[in-house]
C-alpha positions as CSV (number, residue, x, y, z in Angstrom):
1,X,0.0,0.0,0.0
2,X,1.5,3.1,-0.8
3,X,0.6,6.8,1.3
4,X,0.6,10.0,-1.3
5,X,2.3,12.6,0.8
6,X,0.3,16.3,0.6
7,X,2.8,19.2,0.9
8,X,1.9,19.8,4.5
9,X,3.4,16.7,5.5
10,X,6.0,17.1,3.0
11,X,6.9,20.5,5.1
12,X,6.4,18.7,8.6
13,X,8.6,15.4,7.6
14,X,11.2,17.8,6.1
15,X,11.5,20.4,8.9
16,X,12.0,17.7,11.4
17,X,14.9,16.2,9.6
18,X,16.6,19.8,9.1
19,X,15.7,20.6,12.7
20,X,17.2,17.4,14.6
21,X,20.4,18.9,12.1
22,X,19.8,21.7,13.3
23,X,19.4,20.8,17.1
24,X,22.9,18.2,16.6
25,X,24.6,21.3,15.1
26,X,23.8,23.4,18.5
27,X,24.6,20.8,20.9
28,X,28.2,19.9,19.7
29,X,28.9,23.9,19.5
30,X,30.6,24.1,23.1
31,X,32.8,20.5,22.7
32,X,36.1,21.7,22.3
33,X,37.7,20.0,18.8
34,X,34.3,18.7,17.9
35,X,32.8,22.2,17.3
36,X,35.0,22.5,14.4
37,X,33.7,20.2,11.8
38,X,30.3,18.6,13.7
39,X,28.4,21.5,13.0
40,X,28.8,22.4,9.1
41,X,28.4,18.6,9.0
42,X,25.1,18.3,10.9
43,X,23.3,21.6,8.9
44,X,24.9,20.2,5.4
45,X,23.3,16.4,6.3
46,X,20.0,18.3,7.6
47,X,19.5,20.4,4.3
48,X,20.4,17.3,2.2
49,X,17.8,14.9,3.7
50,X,15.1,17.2,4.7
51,X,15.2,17.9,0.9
52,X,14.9,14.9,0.2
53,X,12.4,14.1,2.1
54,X,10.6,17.5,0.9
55,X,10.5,15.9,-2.4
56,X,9.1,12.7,-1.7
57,X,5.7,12.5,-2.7
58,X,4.7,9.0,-2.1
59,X,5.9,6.3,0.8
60,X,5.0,2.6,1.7
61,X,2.5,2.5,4.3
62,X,3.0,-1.4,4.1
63,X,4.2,-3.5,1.4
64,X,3.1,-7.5,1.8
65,X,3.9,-10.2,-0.7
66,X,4.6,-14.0,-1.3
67,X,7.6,-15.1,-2.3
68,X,7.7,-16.5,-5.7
69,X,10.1,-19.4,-5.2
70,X,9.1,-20.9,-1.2
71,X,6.0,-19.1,-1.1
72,X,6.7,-17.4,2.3
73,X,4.0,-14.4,2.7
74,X,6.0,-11.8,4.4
75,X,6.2,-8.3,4.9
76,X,8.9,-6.6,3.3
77,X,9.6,-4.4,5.4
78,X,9.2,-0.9,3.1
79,X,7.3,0.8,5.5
80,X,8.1,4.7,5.1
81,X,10.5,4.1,3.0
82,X,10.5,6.4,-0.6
83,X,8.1,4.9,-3.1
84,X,11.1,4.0,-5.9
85,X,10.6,1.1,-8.8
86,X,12.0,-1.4,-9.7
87,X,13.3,-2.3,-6.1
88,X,15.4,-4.8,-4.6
89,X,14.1,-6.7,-1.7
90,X,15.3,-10.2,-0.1
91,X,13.3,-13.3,1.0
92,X,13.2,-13.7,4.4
93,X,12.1,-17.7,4.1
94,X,14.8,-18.7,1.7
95,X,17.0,-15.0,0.8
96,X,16.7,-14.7,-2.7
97,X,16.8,-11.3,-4.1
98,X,13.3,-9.9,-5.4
99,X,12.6,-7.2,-7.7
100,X,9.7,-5.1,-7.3
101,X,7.6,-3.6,-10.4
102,X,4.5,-1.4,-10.2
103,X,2.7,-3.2,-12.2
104,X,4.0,-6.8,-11.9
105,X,4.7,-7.4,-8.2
106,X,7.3,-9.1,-7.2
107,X,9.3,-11.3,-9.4
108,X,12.6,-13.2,-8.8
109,X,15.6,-11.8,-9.7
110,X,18.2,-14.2,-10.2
């Protein structure tokens, strides 16, 4: 099942990744050494994956198959992750690699 993200939740998800960057940026400022290259890290890492997340329009709200080859059904483990295809997901019955489609499902890959 997949969740379409509305830009309001965009804006929330996105500001509380830059904010804990933010908030890790502050909190190293008075370590002696550490102050030096923690914080440009932490607000560079913030701005990168809040956006990211800010353009994200779509995550797994679950994502529930059986396994081609043992026939395990399984979740698999996607949820709120970014909505990407084709994906690569393992087995957890017998570990072979599965690819996901959006139209097909899953299929083995190898």
């Amino acid at each position: 099942m997949v969740h379409a993200l509305d830009r309001p939740e965009r804006l929330k998800r996105a500001g509380a990744v830059f904010g804990g960057g933010v908030l890790a940026a502050l909190l190293t400022l008075p370590v002696p050494l550490v102050h030096l290259f923690f914080p440009p890290a932490a607000l560079v890492a913030g701005t990168v994956f809040g956006v990211r997340r800010l353009r994200q329009d779509a995550i797994f709200a679950s994502a529930r198959g059986t396994c081609p080859f043992c026939g395990r059904e399984q979740s698999l483990g996607l949820t709120g992750a970014a909505v990407r295809f084709p994906r690569q997901v393992k087995c957890h019955g017998c570990r072979r690699e599965l690819r996901l489609d959006r139209q097909a499902g899953a299929t083995g890959a190898g």
